[in-house]
N, CA, C and O atoms as a DFTB+ gen file, in Angstrom:
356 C
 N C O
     1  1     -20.842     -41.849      25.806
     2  2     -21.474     -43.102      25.493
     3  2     -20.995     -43.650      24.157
     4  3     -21.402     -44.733      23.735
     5  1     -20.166     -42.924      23.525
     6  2     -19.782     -43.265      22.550
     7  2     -20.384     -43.700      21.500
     8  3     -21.403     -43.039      21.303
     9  1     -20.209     -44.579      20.668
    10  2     -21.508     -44.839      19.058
    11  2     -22.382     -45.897      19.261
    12  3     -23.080     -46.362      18.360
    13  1     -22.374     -46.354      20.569
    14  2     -23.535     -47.009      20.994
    15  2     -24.983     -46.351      20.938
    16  3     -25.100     -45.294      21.558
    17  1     -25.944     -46.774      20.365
    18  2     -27.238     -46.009      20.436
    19  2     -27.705     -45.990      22.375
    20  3     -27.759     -46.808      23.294
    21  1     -27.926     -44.665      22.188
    22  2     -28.439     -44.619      24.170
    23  2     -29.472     -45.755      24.842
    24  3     -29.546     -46.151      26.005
    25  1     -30.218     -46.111      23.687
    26  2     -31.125     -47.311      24.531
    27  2     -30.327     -48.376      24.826
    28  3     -30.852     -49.094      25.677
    29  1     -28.902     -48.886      24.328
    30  2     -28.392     -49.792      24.343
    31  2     -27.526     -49.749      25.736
    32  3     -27.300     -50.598      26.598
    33  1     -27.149     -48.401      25.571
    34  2     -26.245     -48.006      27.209
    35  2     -27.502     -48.021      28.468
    36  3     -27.504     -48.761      29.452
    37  1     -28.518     -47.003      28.120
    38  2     -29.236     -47.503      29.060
    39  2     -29.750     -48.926      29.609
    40  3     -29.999     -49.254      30.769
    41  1     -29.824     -49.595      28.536
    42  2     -30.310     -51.088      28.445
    43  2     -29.383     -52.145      29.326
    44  3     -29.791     -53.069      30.029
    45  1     -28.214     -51.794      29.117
    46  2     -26.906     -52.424      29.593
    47  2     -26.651     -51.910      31.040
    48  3     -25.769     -52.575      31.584
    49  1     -27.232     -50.788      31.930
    50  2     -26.600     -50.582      32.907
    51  2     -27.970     -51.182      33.526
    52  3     -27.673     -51.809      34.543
    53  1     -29.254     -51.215      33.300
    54  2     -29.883     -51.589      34.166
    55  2     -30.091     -53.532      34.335
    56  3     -30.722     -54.265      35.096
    57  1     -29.245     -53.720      33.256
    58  2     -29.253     -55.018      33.127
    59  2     -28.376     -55.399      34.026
    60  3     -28.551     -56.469      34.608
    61  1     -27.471     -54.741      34.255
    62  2     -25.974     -54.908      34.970
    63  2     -26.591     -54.539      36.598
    64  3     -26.039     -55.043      37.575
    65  1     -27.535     -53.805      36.720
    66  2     -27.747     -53.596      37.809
    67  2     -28.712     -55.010      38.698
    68  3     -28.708     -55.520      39.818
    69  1     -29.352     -55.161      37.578
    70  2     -30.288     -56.273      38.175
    71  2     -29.335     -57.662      38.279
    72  3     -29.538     -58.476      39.179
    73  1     -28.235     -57.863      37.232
    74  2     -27.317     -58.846      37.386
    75  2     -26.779     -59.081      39.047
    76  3     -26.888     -60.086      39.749
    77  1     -26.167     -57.745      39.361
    78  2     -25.611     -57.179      40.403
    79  2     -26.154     -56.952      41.946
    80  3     -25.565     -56.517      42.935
    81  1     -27.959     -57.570      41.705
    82  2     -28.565     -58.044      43.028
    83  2     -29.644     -56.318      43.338
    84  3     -30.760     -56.347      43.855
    85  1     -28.853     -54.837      42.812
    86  2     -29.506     -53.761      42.596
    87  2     -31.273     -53.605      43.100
    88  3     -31.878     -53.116      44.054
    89  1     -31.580     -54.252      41.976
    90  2     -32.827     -54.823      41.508
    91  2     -33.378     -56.275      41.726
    92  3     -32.953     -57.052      40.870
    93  1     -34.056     -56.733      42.476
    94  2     -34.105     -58.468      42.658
    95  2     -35.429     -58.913      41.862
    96  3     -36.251     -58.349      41.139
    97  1     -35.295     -59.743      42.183
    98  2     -36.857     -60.689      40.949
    99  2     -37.826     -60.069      42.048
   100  3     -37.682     -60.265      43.255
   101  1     -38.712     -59.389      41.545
   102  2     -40.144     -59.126      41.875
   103  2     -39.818     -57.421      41.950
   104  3     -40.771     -56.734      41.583
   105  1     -38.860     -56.836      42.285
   106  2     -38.661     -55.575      42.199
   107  2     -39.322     -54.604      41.209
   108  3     -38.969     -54.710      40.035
   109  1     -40.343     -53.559      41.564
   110  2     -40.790     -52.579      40.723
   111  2     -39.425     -51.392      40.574
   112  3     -38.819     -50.801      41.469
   113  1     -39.251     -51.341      39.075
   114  2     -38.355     -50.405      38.451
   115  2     -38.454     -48.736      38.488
   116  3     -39.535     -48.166      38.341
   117  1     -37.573     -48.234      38.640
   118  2     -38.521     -46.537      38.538
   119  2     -39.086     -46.288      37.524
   120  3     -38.685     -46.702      36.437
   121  1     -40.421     -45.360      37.718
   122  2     -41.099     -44.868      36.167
   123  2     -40.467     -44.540      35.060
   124  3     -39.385     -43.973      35.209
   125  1     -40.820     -44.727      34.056
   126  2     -40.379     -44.552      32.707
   127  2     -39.856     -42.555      33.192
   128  3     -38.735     -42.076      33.018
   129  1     -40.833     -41.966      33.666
   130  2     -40.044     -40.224      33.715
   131  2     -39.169     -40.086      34.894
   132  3     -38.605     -39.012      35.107
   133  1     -38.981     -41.350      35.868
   134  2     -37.634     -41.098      36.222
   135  2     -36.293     -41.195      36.031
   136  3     -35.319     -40.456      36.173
   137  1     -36.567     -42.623      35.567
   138  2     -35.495     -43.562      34.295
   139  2     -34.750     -42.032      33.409
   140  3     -33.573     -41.681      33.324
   141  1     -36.201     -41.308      32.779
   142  2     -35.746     -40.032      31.550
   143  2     -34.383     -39.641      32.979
   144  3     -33.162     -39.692      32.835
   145  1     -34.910     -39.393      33.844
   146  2     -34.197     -38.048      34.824
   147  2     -32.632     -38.621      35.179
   148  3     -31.570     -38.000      35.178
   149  1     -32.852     -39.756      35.421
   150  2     -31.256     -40.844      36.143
   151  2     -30.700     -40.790      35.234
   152  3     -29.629     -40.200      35.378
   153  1     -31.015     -41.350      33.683
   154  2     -30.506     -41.575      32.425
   155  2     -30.067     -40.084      31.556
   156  3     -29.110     -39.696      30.885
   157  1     -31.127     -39.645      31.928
   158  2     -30.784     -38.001      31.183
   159  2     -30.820     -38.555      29.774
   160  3     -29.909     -38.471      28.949
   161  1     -31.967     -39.115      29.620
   162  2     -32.357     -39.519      27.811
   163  2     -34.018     -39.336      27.555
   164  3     -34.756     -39.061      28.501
   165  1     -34.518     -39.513      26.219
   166  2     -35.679     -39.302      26.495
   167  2     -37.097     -40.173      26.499
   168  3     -36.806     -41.100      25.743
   169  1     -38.049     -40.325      26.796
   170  2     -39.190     -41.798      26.886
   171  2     -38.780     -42.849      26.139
   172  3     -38.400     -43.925      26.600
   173  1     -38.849     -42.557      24.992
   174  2     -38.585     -43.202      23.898
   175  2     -37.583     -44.197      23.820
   176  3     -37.792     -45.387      23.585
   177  1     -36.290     -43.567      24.064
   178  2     -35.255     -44.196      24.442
   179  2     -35.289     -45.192      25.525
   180  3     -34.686     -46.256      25.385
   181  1     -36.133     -44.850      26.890
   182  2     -36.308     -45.607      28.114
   183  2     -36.924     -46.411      27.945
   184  3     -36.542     -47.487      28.404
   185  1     -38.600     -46.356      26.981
   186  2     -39.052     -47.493      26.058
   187  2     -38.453     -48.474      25.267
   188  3     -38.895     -49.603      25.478
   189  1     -37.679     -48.394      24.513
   190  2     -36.751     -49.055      23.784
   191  2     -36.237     -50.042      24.513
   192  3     -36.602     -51.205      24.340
   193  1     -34.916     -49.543      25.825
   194  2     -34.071     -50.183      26.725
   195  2     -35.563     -50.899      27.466
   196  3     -35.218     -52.080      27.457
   197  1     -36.197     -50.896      27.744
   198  2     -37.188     -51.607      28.462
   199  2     -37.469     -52.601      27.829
   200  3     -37.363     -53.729      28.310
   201  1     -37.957     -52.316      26.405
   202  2     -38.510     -53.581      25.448
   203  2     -37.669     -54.462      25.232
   204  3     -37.898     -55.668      25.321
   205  1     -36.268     -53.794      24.825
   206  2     -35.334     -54.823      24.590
   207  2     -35.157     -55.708      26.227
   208  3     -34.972     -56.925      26.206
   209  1     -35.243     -54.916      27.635
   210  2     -35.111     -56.100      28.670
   211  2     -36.123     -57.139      28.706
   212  3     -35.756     -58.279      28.991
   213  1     -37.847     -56.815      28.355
   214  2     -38.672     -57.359      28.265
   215  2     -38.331     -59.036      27.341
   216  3     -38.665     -60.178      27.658
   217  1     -37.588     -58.552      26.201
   218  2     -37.693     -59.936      24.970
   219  2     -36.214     -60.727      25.501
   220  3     -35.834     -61.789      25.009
   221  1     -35.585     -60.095      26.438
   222  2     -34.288     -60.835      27.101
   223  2     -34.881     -61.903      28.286
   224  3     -34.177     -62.816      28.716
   225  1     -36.234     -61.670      28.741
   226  2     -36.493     -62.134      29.883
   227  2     -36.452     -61.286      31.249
   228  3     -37.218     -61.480      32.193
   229  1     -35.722     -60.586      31.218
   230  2     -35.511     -60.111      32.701
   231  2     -36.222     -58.986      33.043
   232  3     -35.974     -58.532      34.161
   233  1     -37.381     -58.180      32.095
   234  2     -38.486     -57.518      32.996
   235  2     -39.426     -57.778      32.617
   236  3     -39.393     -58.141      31.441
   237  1     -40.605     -57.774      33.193
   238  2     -42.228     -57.667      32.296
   239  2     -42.437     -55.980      32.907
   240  3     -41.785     -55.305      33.704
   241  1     -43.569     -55.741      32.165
   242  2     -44.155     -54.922      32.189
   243  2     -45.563     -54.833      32.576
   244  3     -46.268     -55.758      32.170
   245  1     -46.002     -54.120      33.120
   246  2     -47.568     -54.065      33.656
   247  2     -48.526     -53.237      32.897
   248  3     -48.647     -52.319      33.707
   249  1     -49.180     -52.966      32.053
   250  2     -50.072     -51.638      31.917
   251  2     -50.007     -51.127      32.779
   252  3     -50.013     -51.941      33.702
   253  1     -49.937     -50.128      33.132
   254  2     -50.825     -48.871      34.256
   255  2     -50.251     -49.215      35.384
   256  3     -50.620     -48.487      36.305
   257  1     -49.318     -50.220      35.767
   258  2     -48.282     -51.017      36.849
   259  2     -47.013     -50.825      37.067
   260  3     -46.320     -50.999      38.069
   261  1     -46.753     -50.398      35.878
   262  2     -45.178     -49.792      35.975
   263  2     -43.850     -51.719      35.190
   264  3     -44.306     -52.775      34.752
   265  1     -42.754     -51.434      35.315
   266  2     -42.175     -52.303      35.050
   267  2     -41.319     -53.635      36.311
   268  3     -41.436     -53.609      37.536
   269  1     -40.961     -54.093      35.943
   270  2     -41.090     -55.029      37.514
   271  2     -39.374     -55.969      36.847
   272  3     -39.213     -56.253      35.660
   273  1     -38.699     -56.168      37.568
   274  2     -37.337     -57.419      37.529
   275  2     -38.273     -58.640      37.102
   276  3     -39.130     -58.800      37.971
   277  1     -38.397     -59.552      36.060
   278  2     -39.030     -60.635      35.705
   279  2     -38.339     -61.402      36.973
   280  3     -37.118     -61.555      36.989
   281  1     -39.232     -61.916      38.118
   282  2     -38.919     -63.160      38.474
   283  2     -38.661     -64.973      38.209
   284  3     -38.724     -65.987      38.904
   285  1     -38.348     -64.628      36.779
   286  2     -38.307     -65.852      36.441
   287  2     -37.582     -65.259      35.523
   288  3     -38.005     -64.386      34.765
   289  1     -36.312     -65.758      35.548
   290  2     -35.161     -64.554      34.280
   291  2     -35.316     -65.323      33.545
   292  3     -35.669     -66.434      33.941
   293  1     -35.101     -65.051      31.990
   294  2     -34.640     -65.646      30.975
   295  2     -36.321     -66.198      29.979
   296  3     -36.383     -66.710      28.861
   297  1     -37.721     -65.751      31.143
   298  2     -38.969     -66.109      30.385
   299  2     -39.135     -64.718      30.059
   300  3     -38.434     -63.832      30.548
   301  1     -40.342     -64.469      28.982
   302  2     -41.153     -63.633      28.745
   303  2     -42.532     -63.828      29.181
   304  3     -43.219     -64.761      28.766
   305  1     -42.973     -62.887      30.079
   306  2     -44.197     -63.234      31.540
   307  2     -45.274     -62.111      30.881
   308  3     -44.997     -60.930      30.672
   309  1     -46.511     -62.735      30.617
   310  2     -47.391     -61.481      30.570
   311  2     -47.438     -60.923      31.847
   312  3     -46.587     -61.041      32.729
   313  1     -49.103     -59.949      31.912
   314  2     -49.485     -59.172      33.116
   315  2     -49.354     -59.906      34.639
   316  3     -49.100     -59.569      35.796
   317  1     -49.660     -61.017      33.949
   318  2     -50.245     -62.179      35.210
   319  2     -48.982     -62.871      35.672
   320  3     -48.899     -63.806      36.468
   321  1     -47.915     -62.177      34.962
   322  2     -46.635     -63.431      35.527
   323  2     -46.485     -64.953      35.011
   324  3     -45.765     -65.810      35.525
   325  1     -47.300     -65.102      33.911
   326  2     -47.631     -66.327      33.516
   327  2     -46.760     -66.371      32.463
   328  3     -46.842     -65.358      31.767
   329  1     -45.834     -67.292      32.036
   330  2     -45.009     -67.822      31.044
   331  2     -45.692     -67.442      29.631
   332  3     -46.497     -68.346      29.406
   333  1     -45.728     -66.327      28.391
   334  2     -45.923     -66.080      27.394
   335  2     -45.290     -66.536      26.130
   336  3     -45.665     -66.132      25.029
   337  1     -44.220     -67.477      26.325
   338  2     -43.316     -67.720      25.680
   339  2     -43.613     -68.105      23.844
   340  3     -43.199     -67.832      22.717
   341  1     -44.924     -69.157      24.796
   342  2     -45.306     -70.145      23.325
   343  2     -46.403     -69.375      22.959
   344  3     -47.246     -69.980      22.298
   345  1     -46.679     -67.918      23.266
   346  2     -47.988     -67.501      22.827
   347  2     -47.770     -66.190      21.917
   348  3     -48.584     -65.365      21.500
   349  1     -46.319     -66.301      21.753
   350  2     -45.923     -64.470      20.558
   351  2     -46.222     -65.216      19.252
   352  3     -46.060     -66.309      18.709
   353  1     -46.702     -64.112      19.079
   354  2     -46.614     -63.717      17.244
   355  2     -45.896     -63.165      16.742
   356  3     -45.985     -62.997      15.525
């Protein structure tokens, strides 16, 4: 992986995957401890690559729901799927 930090490689292949049709808008992602197992990295890291897809637009996240392909690429969607954009701090 070379001197790329691992959340960034991880970050980049699942981005590439969802680019690539992989993953489609509404698609639930595998759990954060399978992600660890495919990736062979650890939560933390899978957290990271997640957050960073989250502030790109292309996943939300659920509490207790798991992570999902943002159907609406390029927004940031709370729980509800509802456009959060104008509401960060």
């Amino acid at each position: 992986m070379g001197n790329m930090p691992l959340y960034k490689s991880v970050m980049q292949k699942l981005e590439s995957q969802i680019a690539n049709g992989d993953w489609k808008p509404g698609d639930r992602l595998p759990t954060e401890t399978e992600m660890e197992q495919i990736f062979a990295v650890s939560n933390i890291t899978i957290r990271h690559a997640l957050k960073e897809l989250v502030v790109k637009g292309l996943v939300r996240r659920v509490r207790g729901g798991g992570s999902y392909v943002n159907p609406f690429p390029g927004t940031v969607t709370g729980e509800d799927g509802r456009n959060v954009a104008g509401h960060i701090i």
